[in-house]
N, C-alpha and C positions, 0 to 999 in steps of 0.2 A: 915412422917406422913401417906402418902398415904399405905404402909404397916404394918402400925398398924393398918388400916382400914379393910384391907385383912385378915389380920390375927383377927381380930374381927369378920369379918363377915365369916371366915373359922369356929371359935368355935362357931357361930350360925349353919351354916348349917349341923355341929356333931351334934350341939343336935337335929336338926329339922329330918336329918337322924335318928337316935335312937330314937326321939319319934316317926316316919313314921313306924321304925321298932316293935316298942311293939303295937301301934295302931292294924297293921298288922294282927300279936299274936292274940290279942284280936277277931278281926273280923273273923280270923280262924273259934274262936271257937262258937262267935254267928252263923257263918255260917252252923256248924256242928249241932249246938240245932236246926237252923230253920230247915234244912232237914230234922233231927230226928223227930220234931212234923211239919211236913209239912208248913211251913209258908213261907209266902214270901220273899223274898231275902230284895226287896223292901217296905218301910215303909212309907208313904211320911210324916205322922204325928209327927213321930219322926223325920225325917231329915229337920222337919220346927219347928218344938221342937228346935230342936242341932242348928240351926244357929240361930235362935231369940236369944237364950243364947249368943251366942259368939255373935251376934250383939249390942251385951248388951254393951260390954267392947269396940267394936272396933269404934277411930273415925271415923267421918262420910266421909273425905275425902279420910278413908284408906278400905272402905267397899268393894269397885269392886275390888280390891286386892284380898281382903279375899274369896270373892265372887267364883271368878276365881278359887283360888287356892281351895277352900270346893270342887266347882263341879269335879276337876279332881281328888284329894282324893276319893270323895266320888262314882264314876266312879268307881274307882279302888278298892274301898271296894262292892261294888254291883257286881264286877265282882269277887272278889274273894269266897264271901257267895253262888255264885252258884254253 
């Protein structure tokens, strides 16, 4: 049993990697528009937009999970649109 749990939670972290990876993509290329029309890396509107949304769906006991894991995403997306 305990390795079907692994292996369950191995095809979650494939898809968590490949959606980390298209995210990624994506922020590239916002990156590239902000530069181009000078804007800022940082948005805090939208980045309080995007988790009210996802806090929308997530229960409440599993929030500072989510929490945690948005700031260092979103870290890593601030650092790559520079």
């Amino acid at each position: 049993m305990l390795n079907e749990y692994r292996s369950a939670l191995d095809a979650v972290d494939d898809r968590i990697v490949k959606a980390m990876m298209e995210r990624m993509d994506i922020v590239e290329s916002i990156g590239a528009y902000k530069r181009e029309h000078h804007l800022n890396a940082f948005d805090p509107e939208r980045e309080t937009a995007m988790l009210d949304r996802l806090f929308k769906e997530i229960p409440e006991d599993r929030r500072d999970a989510v929490r945690v894991l948005y700031r260092a995403i979103l870290s890593v997306s601030k650092a790559q649109q520079r």
